[in-house]
VEXFI-28907 format. One record per residue: x, y, z of N, C-alpha, C, O, CB in turn. Coordinates in steps of 0.001 Angstrom, whole numbers, plus 500000, padded with zeros to 6 digits. Glycine has a CB too. Layout:
<pts>
XYZXYZXYZXYZXYZ...
</pts>
This chain:
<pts>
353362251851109624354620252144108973355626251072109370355740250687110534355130253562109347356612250436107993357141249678108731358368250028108565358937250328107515356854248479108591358940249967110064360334250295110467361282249176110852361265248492111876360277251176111579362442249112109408363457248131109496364920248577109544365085249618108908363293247285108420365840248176110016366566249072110066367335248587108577366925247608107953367325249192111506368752249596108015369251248941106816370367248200107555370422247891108746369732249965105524371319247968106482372508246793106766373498247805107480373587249016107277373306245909105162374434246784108628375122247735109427376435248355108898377261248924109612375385247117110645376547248144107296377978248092106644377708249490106158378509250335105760378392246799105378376139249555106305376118251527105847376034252406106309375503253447105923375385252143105252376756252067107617376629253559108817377137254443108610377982254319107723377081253589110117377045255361109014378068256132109498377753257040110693376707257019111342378538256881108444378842257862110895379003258763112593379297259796112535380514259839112713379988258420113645378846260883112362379055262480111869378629263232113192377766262837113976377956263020110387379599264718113339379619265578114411379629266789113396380382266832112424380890265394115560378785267692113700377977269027113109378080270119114304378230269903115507376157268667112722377989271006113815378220272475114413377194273117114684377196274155115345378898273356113642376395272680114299375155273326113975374046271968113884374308270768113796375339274285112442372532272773113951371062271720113554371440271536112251372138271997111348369267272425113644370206270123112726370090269411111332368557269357110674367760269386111612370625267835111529368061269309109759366775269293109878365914268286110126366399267171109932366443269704109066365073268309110400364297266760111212363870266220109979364225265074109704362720266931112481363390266654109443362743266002108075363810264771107330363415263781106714362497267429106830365250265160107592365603264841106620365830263063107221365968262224106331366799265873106067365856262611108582365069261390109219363824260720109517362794261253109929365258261384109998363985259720109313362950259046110171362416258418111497362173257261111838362859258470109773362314259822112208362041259758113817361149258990114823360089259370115320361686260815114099361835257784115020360857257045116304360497256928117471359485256294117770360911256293116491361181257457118251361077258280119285361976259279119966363205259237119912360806257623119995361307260129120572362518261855120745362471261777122846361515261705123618361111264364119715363634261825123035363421262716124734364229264253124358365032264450123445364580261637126513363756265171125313364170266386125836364705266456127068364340265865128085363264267174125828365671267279126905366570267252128285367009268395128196367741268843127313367761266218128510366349269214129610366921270539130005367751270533131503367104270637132545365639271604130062369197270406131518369830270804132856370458272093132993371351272470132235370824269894133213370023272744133908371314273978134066371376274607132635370331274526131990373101273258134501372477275241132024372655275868131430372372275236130036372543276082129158373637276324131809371998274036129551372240273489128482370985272635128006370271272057128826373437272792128653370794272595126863369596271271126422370030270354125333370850270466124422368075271888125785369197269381125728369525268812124260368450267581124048367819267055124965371276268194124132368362267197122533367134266544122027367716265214121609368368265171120566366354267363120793367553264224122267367686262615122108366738262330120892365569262482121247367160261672123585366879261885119280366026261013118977366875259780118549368105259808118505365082261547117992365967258486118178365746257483117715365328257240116303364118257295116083365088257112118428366127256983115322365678257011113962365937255702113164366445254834113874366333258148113282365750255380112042365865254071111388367009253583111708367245252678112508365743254049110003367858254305110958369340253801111240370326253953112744371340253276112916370115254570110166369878254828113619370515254852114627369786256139115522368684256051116063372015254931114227370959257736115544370050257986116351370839259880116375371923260309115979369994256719117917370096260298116787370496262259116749370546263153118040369565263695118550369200263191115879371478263203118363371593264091119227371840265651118827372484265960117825372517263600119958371187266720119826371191267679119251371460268451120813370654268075121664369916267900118227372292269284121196372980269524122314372895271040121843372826271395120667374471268707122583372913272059123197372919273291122700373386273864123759373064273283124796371743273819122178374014274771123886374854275317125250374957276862124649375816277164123821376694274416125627373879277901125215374355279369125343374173279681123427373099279269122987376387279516126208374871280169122654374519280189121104375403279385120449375745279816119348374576281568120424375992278092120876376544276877120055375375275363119953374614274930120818378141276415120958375576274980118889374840273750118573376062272570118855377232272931118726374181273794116860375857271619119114376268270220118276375504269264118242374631269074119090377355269561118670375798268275116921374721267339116286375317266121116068375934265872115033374119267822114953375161265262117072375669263778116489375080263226116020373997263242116605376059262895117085375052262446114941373931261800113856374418260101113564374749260064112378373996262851112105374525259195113970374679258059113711373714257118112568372855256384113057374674257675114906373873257157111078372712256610110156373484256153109309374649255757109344371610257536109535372584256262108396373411255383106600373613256290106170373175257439106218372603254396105272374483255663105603376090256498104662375304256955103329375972257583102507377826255045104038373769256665103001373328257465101726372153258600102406371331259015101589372553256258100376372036259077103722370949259811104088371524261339103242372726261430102992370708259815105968370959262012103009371610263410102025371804263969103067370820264334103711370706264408100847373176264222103584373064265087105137374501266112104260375491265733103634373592263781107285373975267509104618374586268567104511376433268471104470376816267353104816373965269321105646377207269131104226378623269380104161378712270480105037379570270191105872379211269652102755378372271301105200378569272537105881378277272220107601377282271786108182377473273723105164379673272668108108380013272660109234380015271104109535379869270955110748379185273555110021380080270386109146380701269179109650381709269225109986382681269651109361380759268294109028381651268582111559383098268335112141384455267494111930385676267653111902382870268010113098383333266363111783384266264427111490382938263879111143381842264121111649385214263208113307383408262737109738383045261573109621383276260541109793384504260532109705382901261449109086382916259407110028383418258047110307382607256776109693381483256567110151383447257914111812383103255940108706382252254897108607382202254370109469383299254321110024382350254159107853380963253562110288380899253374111692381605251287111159381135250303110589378716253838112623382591251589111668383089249990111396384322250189112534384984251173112864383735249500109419384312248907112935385662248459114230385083249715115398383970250184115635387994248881113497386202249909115846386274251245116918386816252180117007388046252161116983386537251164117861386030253508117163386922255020117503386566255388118672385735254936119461386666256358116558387622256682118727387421257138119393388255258785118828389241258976118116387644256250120491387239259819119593387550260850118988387268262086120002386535261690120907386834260853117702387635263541120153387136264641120836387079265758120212387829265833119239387727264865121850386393266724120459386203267993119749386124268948120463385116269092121155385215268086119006387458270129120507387119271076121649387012272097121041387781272247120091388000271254122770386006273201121359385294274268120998386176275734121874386541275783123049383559273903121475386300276708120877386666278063121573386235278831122554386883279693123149386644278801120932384600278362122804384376278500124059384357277341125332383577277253126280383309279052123931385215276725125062385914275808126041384540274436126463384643273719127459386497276984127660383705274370125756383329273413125352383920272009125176384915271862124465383028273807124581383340270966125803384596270126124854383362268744124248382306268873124868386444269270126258383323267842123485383191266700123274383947265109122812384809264742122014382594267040122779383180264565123684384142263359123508383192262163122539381963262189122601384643262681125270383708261443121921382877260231121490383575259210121532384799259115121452382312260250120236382616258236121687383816256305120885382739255651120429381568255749120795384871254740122344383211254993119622381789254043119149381933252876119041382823253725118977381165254264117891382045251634118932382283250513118224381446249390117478380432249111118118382848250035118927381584248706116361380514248056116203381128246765116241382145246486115607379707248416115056380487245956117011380961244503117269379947243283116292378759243598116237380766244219119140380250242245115708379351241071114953379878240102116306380912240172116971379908240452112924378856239302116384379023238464117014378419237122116724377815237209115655378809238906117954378313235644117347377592234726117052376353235089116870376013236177117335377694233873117799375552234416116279374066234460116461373290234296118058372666235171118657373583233273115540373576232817118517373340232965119919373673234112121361373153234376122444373838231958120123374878234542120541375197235379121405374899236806121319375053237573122269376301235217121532374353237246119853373632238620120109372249238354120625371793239112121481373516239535118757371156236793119938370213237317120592369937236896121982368763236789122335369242237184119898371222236565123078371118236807124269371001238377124496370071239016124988372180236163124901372204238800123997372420240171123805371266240955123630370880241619124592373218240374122771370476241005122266368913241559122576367858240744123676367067241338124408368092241503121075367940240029123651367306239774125007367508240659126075366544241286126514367694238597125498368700240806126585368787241093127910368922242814127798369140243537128770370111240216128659368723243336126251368740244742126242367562244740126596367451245038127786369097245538125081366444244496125991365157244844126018364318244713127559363376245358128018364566243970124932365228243430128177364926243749129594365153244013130269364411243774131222364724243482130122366502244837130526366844245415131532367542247089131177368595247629131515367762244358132198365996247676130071366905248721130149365732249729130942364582249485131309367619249242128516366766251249131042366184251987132498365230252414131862365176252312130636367005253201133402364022253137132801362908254039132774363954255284131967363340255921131111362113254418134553365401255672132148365734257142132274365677257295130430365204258279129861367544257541133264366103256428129923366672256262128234364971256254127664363840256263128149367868254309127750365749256227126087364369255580125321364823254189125025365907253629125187363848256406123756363470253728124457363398252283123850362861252653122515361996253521122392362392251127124695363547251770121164362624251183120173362732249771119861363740249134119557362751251843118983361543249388119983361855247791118775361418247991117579360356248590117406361014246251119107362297247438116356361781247934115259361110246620114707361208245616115411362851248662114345360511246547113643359827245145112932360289244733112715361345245351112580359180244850112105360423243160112313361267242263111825361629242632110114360639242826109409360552240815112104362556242697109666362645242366108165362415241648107195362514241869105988363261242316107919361859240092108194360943239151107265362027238032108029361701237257108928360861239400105132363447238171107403364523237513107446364623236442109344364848235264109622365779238906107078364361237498110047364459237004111119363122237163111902362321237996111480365563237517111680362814236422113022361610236811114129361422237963114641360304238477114605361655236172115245362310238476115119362953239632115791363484240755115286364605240670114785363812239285116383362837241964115309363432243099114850364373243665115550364630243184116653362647243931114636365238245030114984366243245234115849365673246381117017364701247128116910367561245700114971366756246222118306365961247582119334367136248593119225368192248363118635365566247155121376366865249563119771368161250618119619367236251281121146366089251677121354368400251930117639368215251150121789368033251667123332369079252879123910370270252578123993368280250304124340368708254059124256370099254737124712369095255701126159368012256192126478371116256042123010370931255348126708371081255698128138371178257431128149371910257973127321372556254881128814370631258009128840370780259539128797371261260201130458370318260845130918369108260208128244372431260174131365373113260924132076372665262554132023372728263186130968374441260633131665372322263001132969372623264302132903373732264953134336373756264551135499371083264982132818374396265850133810374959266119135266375382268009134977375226268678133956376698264797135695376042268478136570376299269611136388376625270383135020376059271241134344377090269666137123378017269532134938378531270190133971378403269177132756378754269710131704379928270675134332378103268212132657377603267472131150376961266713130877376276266311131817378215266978130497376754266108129701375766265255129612376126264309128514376322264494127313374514265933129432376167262870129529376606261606128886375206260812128547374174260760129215377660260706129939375564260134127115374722259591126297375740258196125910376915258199125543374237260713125036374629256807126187375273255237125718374193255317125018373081255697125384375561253744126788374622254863123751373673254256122586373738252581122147374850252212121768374082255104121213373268252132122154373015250413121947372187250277120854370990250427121099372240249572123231372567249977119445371627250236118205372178248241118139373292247760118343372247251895116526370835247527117770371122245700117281370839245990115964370313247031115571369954244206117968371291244800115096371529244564113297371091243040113623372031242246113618373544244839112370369859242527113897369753241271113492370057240541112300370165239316112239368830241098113639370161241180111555370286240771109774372203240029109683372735239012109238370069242923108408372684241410110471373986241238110520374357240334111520375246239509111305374599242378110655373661240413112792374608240065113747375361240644114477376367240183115016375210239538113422374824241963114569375892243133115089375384244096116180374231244273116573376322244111113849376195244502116452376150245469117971376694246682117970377895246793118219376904244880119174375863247861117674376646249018117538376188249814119132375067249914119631376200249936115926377718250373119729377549251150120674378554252434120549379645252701120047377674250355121859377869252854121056378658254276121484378003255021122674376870254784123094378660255391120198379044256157123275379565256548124153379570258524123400380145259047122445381041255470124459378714258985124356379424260514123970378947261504125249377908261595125904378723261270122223380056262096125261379974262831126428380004264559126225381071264909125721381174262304127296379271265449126447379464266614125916379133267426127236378093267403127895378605266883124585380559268314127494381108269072128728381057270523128402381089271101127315382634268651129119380946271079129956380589272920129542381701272804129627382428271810129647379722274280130431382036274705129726383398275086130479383618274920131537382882274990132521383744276136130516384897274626131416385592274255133323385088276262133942384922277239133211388623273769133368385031276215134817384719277926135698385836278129136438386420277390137231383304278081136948386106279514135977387674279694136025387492280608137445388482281073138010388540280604134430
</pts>
């Protein structure tokens, strides 16, 4: 199967209330993560990547892909075309909270594929890795690598998705916190 990613001008960055269905991606690799009171499912997909977080009977779903995947209306939190930088939070009635930022940077040519270079080698045992195939266009396909934190009370996720085609560097940052204990 060959896995390329699309152009980075068709992202986007969506926060959900709820699951999403797996089908409706193309999944390249998944971690599971159970701490304490909470789980949640890391995958890796064409365009970027899905988090799926669950705490007690609340969901949330961060979905980073292209802006034409058919993804649901219902209970969406925020959208974002993933271009320049945000930053954003979402706090829940049961005192829940989430944070995100994302940014997507273009850079020289030389200087992203230092940039993939030095992703691919120095990233941890703790994250996943993908390299995807080349698109023809270039030698080098893109990798999308993310960092997975777990701690008491939350669990921080760095995502590092490359656009060889483009030249680009998409990262983000999301952090998703229980309740403070009163």
């Amino acid at each position: 199967m060959l896995s390329v990613r699309p152009k980075v001008a068709e992202l986007v960055f969506q926060l959900y209330s709820r699951s999403l269905h797996p089908e409706l991606f193309e999944v390249y690799c998944t971690r599971k993560v159970e701490h304490g009171p909470y789980q949640a499912r890391v995958d890796i997909t064409s365009a970027g990547h899905i988090i799926t977080w669950h705490y007690r009977n609340m969901t949330l779903t961060e979905v980073a892909t292209g802006a034409h995947t058919p993804l649901p209306q219902k209970r969406r939190l925020f959208s974002y075309r993933l271009e320049g930088e945000r930053n954003d939070n979402f706090d829940c009635r049961s005192g829940v909270s989430y944070l995100m930022g994302f940014q997507l940077e273009r850079v020289q040519p030389d200087v992203f594929w230092n940039y993939q270079n030095e992703l691919f080698q120095d990233c941890e045992t703790d994250g996943l890795l993908y390299r995807f195939e080349s698109s023809g266009r270039m030698a080098l396909g893109a990798i999308s690598y993310i960092n997975i934190e777990t701690r008491i009370q939350s669990l921080r996720i760095q995502a590092f998705h490359t656009f060889p085609d483009d030249h680009a560097i998409v990262k983000s940052q999301s952090v998703f916190t229980l309740p403070k204990k009163t």
